[in-house]
N, C-alpha and C positions, 0 to 999 in steps of 0.2 A: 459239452463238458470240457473241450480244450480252452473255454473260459476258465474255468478252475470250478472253486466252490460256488452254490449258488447265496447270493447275499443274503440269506434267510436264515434266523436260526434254527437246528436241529433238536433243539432244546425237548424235551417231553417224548421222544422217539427212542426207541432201542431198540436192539435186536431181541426177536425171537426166540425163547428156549424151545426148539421144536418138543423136547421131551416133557414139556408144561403146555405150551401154547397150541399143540395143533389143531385139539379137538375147535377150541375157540378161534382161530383164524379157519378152518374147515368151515365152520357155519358163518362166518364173513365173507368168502369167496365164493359162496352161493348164491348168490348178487350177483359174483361178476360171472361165474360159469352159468350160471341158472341151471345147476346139476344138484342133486341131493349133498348133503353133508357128508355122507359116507362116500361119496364117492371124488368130493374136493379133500378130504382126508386123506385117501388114499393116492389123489395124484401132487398133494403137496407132499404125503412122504418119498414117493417118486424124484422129485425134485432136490429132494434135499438127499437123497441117495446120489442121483447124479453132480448132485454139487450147484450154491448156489452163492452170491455175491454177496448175498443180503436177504434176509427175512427177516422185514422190520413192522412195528407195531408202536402206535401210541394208545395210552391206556386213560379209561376215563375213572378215574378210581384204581379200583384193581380189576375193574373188566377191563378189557382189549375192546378198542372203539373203533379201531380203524389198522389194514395191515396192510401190506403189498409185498412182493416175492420179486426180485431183482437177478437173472440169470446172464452167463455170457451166450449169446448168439453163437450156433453151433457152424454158421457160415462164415461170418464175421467174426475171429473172437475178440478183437478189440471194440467192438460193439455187444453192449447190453441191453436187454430189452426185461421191461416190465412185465411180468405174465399171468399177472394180477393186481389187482388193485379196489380196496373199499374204503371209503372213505363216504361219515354222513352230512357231511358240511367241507366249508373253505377251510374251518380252523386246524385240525389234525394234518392236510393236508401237506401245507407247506413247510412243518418239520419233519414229514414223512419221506416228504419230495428231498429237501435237503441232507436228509440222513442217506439217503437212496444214493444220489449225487456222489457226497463226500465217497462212503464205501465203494461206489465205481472206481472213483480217480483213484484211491487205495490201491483196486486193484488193477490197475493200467487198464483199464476201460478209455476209450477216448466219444464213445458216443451212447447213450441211452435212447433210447425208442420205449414210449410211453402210446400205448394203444386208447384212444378214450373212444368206446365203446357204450353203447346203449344209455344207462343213466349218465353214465363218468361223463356223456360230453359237457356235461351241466359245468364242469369246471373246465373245459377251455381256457378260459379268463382266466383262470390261476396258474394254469402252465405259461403263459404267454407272458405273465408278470412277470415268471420268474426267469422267462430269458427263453424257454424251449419254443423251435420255431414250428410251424404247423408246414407239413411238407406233403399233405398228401389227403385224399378224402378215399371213404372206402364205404362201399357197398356191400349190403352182405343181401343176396338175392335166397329165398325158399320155396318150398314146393311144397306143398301136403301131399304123402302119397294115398294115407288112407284116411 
């Protein structure tokens, strides 16, 4: 992001009314948690208790199609990181990705970290368009205990 904005428009993106939208980004981010709805409801209103950069959403109509939550890193605080993310296609993505962006550099953000995790890697390709460099691969190892 010390490029600046990404060349994409934002257009069709906005922020989130938590006090409208949570129920409906709660069952969006069951996707990315693979946790029940009541219980991504509960940890996005968590987040927005702690404070968050961005909770942004584009709507297809007047449902929400697609939303992502945008915090500062608690190590880092000039780095933010993605801490969710749904999206059902390329299309919503790249004014989600660029609303995400711009709200960073707002707030003296100089790095995003964007997790693309289980379905998300499917857009690789769309991060990588848009300038974010791929810096790392990550393994997530399980166990079945019972």
């Amino acid at each position: 992001m010390g490029w600046g904005p990404l060349a994409a428009a934002s257009e069709g993106a906005e922020e989130i009314d938590p006090a409208i939208d949570l129920d409906a980004c709660a069952e969006l981010a069951t996707h990315w948690y693979g946790r029940p709805a009541v219980w991504c409801r509960d940890h996005l209103a968590e987040w927005h208790a702690e404070g968050v950069i961005t909770h942004a959403g584009v709507r297809d109509g007047a449902d929400l199609a697609a939303s992502c939550l945008a915090a500062s890193n608690e190590v880092r605080p000039s780095t933010a990181e993605m801490y969710y993310v749904y999206c059902p296609s390329d299309e919503p993505l790249v004014p989600l990705l660029a609303h995400v962006v711009s709200r960073c550099i707002a707030q003296g953000t100089h790095n995003l970290i964007a997790d693309l995790v289980g379905g998300h890697r499917r857009f690789e390709h769309v991060y990588k368009a848009l300038g974010f460099a791929k810096v790392a691969d990550w393994a997530r190892c399980e166990l079945t205990l019972s």
